[in-house]
N, CA, C and O atoms as a Maestro MAE file, in Angstrom:
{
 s_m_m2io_version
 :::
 2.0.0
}

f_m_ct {
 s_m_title
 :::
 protein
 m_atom[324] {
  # First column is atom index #
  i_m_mmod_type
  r_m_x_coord
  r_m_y_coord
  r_m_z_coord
  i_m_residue_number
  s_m_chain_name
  s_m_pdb_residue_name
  s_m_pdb_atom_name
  i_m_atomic_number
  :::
  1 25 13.002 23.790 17.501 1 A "UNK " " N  " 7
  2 3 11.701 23.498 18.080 1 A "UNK " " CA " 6
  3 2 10.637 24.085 17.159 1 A "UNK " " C  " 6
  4 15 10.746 25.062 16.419 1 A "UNK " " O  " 8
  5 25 9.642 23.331 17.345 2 A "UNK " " N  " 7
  6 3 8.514 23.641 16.133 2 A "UNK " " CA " 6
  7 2 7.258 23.545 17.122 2 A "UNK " " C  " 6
  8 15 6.914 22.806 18.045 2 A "UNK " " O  " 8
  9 25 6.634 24.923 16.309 3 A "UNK " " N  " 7
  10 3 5.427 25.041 16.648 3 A "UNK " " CA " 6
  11 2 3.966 24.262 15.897 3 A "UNK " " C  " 6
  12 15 3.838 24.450 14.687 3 A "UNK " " O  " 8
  13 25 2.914 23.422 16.602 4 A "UNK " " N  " 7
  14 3 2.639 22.628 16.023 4 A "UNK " " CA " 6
  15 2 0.955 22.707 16.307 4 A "UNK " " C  " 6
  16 15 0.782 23.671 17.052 4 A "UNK " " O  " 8
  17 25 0.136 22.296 16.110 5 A "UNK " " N  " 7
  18 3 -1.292 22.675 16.416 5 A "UNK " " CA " 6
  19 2 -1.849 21.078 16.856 5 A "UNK " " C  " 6
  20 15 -1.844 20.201 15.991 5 A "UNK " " O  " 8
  21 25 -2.316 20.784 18.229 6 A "UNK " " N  " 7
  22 3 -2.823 19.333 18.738 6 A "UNK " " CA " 6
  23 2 -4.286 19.712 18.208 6 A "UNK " " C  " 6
  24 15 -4.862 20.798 18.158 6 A "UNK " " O  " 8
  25 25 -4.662 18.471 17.844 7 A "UNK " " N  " 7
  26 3 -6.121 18.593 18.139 7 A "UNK " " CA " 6
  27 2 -6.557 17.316 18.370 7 A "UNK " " C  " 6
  28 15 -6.528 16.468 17.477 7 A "UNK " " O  " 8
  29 25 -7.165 16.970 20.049 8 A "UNK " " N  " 7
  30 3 -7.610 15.768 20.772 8 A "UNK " " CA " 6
  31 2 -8.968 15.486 20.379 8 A "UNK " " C  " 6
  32 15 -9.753 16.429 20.465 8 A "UNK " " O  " 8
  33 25 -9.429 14.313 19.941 9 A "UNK " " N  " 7
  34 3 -10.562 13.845 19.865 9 A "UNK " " CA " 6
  35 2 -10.769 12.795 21.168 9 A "UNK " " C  " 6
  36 15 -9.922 12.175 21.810 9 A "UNK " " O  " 8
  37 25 -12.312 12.848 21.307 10 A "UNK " " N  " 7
  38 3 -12.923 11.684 22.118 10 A "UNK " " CA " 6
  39 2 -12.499 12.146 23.597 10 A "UNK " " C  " 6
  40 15 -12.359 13.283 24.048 10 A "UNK " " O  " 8
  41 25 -12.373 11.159 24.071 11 A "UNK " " N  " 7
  42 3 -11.924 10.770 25.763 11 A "UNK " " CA " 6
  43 2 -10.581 11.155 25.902 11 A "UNK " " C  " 6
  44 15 -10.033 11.114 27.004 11 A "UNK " " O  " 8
  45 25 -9.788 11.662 24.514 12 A "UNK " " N  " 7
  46 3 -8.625 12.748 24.707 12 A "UNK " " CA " 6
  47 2 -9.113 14.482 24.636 12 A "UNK " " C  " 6
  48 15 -8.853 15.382 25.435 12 A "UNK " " O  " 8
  49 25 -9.336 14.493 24.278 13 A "UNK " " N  " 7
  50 3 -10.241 15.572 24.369 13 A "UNK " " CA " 6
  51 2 -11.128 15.950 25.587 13 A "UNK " " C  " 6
  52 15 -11.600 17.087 25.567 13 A "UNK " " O  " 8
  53 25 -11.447 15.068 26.755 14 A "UNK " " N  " 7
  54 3 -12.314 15.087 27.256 14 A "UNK " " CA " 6
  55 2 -11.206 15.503 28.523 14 A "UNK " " C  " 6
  56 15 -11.271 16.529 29.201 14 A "UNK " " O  " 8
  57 25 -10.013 14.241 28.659 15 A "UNK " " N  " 7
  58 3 -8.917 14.424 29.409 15 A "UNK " " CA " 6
  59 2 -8.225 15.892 29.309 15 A "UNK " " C  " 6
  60 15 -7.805 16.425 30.336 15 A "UNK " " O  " 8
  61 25 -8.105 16.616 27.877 16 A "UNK " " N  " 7
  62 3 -7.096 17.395 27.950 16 A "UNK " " CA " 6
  63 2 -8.046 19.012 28.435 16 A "UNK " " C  " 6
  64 15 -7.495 20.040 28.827 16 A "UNK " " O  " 8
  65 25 -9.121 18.870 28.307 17 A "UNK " " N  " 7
  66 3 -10.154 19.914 28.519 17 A "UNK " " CA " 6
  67 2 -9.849 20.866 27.891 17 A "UNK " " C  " 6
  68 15 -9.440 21.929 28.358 17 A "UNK " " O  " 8
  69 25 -10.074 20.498 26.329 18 A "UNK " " N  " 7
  70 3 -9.939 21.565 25.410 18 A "UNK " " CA " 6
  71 2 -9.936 20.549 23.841 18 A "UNK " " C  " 6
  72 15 -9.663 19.350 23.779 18 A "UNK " " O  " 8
  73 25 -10.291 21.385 22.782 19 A "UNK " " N  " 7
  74 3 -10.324 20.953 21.626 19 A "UNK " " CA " 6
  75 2 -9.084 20.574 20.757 19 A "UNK " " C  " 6
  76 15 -8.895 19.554 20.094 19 A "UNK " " O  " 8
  77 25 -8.364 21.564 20.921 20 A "UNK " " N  " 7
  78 3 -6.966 22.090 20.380 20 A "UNK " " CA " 6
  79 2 -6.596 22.901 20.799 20 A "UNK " " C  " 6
  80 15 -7.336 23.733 21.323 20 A "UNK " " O  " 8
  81 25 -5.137 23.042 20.754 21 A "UNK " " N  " 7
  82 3 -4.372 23.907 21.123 21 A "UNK " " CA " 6
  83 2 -2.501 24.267 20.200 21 A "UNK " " C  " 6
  84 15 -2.074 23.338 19.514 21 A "UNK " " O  " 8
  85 25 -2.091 24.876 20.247 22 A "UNK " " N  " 7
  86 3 -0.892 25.120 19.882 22 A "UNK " " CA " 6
  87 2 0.161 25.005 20.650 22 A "UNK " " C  " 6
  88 15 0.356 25.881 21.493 22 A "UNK " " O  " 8
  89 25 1.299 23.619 20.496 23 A "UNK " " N  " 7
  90 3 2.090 23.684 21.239 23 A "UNK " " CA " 6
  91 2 3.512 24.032 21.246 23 A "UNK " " C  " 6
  92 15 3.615 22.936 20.696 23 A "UNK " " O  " 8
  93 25 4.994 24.580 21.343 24 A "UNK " " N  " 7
  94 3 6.215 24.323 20.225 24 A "UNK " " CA " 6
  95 2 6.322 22.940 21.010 24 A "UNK " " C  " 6
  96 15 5.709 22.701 22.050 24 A "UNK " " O  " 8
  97 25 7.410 21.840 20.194 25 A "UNK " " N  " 7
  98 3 7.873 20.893 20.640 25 A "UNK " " CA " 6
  99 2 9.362 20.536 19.487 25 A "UNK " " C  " 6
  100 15 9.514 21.047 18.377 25 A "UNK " " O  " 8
  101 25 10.087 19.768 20.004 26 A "UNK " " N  " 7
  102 3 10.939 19.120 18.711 26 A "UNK " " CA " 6
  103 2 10.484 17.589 18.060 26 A "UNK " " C  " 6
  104 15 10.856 17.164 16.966 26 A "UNK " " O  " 8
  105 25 9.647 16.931 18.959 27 A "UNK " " N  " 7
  106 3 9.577 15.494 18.562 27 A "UNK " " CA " 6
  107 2 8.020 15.015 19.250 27 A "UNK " " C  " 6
  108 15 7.434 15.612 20.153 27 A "UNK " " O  " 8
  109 25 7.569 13.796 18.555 28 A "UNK " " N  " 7
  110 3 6.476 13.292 19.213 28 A "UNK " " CA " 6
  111 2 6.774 13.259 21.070 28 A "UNK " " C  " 6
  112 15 6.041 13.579 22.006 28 A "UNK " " O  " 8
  113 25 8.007 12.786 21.029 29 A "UNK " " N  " 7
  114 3 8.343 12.509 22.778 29 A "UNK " " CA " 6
  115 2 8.410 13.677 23.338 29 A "UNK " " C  " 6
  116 15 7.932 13.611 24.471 29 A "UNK " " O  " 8
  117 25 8.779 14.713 23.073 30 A "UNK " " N  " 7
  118 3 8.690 15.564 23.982 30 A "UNK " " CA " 6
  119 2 7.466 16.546 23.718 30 A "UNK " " C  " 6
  120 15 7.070 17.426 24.483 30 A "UNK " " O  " 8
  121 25 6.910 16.178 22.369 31 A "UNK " " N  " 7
  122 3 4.971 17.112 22.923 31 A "UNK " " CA " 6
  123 2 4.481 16.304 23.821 31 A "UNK " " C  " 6
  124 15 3.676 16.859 24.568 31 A "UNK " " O  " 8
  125 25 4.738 14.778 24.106 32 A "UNK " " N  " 7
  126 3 3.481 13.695 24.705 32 A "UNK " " CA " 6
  127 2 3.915 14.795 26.073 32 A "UNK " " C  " 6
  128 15 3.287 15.693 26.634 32 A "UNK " " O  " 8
  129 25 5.476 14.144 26.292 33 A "UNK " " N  " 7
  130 3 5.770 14.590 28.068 33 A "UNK " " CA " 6
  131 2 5.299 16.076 28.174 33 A "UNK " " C  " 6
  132 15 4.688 16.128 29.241 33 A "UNK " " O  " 8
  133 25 5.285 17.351 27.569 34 A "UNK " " N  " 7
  134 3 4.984 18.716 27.530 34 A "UNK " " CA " 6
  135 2 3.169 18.624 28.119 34 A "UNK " " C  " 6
  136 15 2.714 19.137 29.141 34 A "UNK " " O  " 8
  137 25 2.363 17.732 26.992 35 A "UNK " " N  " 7
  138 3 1.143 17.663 27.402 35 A "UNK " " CA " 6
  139 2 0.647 17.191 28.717 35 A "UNK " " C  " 6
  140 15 0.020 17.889 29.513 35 A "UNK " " O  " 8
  141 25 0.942 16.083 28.863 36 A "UNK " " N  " 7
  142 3 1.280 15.186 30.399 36 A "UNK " " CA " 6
  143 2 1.156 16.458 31.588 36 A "UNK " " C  " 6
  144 15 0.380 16.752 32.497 36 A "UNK " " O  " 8
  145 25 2.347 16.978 31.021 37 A "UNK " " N  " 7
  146 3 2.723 17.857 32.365 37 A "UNK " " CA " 6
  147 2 1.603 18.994 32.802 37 A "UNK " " C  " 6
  148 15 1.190 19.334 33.911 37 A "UNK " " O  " 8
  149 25 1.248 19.492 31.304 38 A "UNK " " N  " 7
  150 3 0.341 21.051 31.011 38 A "UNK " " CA " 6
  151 2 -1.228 20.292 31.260 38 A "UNK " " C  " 6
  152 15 -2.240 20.991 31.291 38 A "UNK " " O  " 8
  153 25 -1.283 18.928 31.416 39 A "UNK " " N  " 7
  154 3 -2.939 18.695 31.042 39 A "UNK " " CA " 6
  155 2 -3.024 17.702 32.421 39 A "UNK " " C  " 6
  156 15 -4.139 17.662 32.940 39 A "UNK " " O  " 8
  157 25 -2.053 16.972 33.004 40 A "UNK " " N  " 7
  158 3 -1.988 16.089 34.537 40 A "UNK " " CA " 6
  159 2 -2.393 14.582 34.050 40 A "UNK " " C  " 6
  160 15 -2.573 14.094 32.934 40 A "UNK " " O  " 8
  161 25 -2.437 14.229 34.953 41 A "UNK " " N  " 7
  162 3 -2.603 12.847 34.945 41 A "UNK " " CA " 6
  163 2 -3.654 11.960 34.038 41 A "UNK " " C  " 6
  164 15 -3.265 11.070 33.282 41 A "UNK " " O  " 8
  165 25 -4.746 12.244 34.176 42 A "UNK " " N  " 7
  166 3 -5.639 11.881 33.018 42 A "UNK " " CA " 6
  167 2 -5.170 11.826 31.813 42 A "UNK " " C  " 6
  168 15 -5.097 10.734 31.250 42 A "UNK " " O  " 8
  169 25 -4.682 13.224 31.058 43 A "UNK " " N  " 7
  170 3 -4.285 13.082 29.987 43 A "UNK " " CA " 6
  171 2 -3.275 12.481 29.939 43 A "UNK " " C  " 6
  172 15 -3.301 11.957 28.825 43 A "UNK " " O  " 8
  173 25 -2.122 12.123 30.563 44 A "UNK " " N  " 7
  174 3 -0.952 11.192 30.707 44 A "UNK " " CA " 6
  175 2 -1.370 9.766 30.314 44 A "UNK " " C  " 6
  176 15 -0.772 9.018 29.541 44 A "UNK " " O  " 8
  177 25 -2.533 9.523 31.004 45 A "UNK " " N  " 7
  178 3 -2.786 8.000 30.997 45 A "UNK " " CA " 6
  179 2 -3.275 7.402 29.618 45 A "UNK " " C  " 6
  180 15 -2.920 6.385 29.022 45 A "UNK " " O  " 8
  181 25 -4.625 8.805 29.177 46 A "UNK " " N  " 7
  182 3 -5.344 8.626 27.717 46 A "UNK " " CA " 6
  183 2 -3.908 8.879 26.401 46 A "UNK " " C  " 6
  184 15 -4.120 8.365 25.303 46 A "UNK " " O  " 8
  185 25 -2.874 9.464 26.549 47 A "UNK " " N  " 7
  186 3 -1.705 9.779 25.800 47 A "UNK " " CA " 6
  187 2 -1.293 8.352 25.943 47 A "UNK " " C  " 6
  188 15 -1.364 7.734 24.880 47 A "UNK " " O  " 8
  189 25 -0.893 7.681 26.945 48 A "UNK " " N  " 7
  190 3 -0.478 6.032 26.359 48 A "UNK " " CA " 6
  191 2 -0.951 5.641 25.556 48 A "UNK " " C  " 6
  192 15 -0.253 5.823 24.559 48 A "UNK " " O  " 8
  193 25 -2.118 4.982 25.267 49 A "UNK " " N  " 7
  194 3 -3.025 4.246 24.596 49 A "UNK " " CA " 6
  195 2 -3.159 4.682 23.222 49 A "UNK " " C  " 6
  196 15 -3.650 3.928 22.382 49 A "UNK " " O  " 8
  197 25 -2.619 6.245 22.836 50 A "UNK " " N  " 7
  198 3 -3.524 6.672 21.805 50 A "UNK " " CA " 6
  199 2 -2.972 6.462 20.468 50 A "UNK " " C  " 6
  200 15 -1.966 5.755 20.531 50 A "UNK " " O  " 8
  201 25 -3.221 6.761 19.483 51 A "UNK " " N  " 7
  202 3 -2.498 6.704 17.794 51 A "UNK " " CA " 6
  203 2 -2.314 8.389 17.951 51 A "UNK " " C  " 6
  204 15 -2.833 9.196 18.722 51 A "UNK " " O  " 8
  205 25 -1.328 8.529 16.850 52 A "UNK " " N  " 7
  206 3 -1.224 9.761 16.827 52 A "UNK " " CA " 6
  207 2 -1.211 10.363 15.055 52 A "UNK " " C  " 6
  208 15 -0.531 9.499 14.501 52 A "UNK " " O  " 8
  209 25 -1.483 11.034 14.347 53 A "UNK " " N  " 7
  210 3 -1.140 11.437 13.290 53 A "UNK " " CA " 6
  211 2 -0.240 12.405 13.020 53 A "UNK " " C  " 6
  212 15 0.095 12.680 14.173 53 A "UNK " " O  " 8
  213 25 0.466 13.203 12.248 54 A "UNK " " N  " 7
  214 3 0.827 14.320 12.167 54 A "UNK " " CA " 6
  215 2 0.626 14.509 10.526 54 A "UNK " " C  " 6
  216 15 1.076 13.820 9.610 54 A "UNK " " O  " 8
  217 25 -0.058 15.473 10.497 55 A "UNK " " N  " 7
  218 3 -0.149 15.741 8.934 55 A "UNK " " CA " 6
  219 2 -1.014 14.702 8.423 55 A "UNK " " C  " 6
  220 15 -0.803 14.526 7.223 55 A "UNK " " O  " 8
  221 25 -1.980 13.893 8.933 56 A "UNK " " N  " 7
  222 3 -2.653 12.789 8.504 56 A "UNK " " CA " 6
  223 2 -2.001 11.747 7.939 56 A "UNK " " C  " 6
  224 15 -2.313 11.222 6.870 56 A "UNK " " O  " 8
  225 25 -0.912 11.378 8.790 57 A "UNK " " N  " 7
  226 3 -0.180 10.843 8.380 57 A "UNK " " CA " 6
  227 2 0.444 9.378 10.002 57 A "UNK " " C  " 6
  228 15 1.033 9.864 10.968 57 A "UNK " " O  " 8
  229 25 0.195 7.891 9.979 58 A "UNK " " N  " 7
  230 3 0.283 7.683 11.498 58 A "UNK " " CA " 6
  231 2 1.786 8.571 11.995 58 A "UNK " " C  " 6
  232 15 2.368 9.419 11.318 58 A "UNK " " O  " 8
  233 25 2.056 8.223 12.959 59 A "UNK " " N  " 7
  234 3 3.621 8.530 13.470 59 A "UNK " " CA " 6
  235 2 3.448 7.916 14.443 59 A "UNK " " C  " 6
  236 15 2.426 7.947 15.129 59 A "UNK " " O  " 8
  237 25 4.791 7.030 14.714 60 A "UNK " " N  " 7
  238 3 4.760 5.863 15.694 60 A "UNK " " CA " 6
  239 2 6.512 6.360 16.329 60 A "UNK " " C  " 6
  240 15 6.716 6.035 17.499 60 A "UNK " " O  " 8
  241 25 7.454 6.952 15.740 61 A "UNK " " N  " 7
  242 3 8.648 7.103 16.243 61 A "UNK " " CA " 6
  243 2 8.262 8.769 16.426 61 A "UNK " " C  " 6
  244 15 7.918 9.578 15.565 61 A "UNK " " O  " 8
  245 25 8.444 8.930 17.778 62 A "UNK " " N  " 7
  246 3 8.808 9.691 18.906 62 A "UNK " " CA " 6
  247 2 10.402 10.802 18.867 62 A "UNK " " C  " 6
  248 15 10.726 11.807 19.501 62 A "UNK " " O  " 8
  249 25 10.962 10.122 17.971 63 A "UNK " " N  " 7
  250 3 11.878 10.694 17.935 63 A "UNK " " CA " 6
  251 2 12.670 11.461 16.814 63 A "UNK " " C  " 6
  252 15 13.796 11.956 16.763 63 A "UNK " " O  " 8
  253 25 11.588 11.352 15.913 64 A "UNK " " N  " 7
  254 3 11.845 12.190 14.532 64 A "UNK " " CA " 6
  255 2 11.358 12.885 15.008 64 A "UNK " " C  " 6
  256 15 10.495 12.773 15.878 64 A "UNK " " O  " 8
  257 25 12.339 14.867 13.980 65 A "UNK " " N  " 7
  258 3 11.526 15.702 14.688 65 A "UNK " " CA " 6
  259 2 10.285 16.045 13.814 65 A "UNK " " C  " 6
  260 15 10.176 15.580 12.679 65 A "UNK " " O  " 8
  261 25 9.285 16.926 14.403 66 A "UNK " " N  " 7
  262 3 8.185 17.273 14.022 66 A "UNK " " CA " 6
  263 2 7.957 18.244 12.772 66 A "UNK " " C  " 6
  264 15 8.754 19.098 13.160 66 A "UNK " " O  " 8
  265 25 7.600 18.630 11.875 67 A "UNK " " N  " 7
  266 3 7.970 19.751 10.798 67 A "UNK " " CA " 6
  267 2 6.984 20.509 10.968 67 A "UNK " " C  " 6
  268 15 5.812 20.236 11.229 67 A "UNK " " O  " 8
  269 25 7.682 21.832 10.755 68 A "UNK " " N  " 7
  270 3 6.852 23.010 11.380 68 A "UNK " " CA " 6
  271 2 6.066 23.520 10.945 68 A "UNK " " C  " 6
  272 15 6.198 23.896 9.781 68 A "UNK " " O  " 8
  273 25 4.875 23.783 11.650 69 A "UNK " " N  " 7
  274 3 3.532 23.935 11.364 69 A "UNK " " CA " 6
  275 2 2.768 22.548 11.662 69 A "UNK " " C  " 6
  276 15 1.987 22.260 10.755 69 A "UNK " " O  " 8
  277 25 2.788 22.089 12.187 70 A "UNK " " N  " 7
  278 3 2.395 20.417 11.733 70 A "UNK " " CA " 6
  279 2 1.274 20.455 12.549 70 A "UNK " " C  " 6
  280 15 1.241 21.119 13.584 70 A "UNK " " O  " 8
  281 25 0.045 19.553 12.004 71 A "UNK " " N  " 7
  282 3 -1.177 19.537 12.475 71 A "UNK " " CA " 6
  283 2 -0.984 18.074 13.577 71 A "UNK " " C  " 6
  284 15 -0.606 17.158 12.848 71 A "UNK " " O  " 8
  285 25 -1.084 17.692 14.693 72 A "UNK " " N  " 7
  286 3 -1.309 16.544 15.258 72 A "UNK " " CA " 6
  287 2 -2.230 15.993 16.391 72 A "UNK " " C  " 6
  288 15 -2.405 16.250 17.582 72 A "UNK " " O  " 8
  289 25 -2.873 14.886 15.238 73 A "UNK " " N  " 7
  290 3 -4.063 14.644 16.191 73 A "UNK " " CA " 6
  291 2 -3.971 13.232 17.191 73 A "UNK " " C  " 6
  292 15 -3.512 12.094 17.096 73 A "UNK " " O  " 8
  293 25 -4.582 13.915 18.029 74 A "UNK " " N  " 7
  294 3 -4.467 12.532 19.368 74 A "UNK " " CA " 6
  295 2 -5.770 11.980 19.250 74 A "UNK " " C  " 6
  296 15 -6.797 12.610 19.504 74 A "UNK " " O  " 8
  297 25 -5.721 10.632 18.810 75 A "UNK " " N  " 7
  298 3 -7.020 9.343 18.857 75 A "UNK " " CA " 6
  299 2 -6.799 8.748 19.420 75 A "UNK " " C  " 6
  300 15 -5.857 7.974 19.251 75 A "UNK " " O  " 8
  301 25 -7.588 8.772 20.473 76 A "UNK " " N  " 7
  302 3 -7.412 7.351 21.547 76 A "UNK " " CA " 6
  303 2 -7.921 5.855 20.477 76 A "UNK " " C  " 6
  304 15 -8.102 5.931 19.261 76 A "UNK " " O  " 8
  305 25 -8.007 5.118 20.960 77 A "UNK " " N  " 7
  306 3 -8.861 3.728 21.055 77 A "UNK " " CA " 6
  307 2 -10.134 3.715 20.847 77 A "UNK " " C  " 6
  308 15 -10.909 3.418 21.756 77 A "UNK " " O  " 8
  309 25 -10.556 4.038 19.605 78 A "UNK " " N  " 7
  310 3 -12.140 3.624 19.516 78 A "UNK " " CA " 6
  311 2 -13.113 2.003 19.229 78 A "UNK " " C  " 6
  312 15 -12.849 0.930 18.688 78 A "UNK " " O  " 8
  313 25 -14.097 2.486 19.807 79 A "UNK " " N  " 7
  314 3 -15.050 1.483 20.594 79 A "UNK " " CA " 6
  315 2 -15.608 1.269 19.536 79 A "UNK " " C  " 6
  316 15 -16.167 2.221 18.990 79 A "UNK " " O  " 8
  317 25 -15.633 0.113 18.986 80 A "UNK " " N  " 7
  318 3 -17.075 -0.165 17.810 80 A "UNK " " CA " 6
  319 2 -17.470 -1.954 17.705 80 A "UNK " " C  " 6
  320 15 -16.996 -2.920 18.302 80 A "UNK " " O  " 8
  321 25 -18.454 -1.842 16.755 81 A "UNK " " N  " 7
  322 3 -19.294 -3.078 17.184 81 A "UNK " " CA " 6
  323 2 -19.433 -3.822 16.050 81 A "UNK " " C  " 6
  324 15 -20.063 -4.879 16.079 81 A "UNK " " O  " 8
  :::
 }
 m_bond[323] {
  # First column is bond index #
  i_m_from
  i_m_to
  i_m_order
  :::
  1 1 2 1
  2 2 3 1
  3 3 4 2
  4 3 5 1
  5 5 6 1
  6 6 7 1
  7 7 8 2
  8 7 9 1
  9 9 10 1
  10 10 11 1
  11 11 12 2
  12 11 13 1
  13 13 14 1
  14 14 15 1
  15 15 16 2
  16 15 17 1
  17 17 18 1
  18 18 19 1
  19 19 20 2
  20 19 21 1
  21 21 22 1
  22 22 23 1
  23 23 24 2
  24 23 25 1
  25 25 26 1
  26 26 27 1
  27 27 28 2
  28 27 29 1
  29 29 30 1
  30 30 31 1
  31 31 32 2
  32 31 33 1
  33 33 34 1
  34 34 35 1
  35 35 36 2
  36 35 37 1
  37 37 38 1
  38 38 39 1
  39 39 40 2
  40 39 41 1
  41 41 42 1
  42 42 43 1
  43 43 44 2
  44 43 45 1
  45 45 46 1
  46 46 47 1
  47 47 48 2
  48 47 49 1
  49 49 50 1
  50 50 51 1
  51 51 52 2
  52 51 53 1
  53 53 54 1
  54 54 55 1
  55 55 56 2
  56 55 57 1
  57 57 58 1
  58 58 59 1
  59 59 60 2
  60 59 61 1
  61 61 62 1
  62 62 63 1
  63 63 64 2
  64 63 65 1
  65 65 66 1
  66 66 67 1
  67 67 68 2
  68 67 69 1
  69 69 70 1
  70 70 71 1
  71 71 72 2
  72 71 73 1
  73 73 74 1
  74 74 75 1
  75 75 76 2
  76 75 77 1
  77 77 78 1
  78 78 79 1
  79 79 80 2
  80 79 81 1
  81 81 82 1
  82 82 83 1
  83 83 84 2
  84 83 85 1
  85 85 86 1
  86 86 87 1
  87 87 88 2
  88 87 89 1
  89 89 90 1
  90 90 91 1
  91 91 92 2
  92 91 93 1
  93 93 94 1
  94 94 95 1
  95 95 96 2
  96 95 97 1
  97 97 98 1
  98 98 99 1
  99 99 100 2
  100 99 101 1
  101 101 102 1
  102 102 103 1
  103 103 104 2
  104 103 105 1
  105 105 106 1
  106 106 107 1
  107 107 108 2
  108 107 109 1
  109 109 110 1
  110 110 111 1
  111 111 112 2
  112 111 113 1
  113 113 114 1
  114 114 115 1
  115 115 116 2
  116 115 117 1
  117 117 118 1
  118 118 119 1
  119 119 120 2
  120 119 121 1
  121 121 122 1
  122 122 123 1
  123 123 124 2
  124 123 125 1
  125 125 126 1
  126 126 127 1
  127 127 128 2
  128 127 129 1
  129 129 130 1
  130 130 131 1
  131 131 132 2
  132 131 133 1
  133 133 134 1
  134 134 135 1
  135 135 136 2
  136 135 137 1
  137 137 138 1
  138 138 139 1
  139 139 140 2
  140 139 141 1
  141 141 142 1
  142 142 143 1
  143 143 144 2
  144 143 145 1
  145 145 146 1
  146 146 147 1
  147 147 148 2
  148 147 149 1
  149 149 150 1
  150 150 151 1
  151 151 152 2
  152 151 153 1
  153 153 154 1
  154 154 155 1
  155 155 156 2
  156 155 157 1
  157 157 158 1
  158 158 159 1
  159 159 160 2
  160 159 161 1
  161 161 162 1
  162 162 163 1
  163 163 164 2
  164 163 165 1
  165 165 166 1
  166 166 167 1
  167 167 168 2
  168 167 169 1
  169 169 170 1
  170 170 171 1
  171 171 172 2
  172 171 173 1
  173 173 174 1
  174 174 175 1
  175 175 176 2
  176 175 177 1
  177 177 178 1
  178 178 179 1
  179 179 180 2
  180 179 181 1
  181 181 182 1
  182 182 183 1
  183 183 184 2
  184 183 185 1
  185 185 186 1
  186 186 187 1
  187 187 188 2
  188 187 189 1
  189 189 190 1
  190 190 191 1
  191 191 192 2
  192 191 193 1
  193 193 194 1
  194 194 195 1
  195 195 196 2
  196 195 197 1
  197 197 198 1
  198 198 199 1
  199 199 200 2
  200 199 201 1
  201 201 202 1
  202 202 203 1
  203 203 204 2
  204 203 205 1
  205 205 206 1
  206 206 207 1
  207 207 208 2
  208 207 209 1
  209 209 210 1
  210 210 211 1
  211 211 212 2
  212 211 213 1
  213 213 214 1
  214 214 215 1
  215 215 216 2
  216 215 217 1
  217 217 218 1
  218 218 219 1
  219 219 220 2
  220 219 221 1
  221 221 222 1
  222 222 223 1
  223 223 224 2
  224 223 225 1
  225 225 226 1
  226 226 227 1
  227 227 228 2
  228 227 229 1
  229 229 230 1
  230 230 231 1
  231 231 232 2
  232 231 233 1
  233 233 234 1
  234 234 235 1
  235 235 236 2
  236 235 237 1
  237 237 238 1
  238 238 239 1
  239 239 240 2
  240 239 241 1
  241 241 242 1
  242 242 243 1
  243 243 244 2
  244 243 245 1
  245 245 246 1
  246 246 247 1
  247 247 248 2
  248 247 249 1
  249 249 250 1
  250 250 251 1
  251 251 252 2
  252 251 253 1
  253 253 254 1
  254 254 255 1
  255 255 256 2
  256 255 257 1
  257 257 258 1
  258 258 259 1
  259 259 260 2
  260 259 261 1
  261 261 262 1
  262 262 263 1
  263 263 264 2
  264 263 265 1
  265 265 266 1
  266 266 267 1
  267 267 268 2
  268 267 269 1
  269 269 270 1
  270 270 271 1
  271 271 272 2
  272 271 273 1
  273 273 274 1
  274 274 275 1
  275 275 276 2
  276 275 277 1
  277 277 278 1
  278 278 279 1
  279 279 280 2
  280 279 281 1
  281 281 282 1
  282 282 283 1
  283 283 284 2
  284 283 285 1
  285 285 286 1
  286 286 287 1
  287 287 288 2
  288 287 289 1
  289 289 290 1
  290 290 291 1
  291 291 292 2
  292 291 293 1
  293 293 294 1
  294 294 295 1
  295 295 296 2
  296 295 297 1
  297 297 298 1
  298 298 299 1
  299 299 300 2
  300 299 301 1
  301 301 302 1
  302 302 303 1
  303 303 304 2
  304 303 305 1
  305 305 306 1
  306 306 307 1
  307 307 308 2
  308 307 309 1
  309 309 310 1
  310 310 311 1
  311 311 312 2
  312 311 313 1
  313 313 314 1
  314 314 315 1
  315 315 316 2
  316 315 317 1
  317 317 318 1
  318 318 319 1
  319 319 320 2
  320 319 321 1
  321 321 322 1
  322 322 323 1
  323 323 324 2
  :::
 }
}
């Protein structure tokens, strides 16, 4: 398990009521469900929708594990014109 640093932007951010935080996890799937649980329903719902990076980098499989230290940011869906 690896310790990893979130940092939520936007209407994730707004859901998780906080900027960042430090979480351990082994994989994208089990920080989403960890957050879910630690942040409730809101953030559950804005965590569907969102892109995720790790290391500025996308990550779409959930099930590789995470490498430690890893920076990961939650972007929801942005709005533009």
């Amino acid at each position: 398990m690896s310790t990893v640093r979130v940092r939520y932007f936007a209407g994730a951010r707004a859901a998780a009521g906080v900027a960042e935080e430090d979480v351990s996890a082994t994989n994208l799937g089990d920080l989403l469900d960890h957050l879910a649980g630690r942040h409730g329903s809101a953030l559950a719902a804005a965590l569907a929708v969102c892109s995720y990076l790790v290391d500025g980098v996308q990550w779409r499989d959930r099930s590789i594990p995470l490498p430690a230290a890893a920076t990961v940011d939650v972007l929801p869906p942005f709005a533009g014109g």
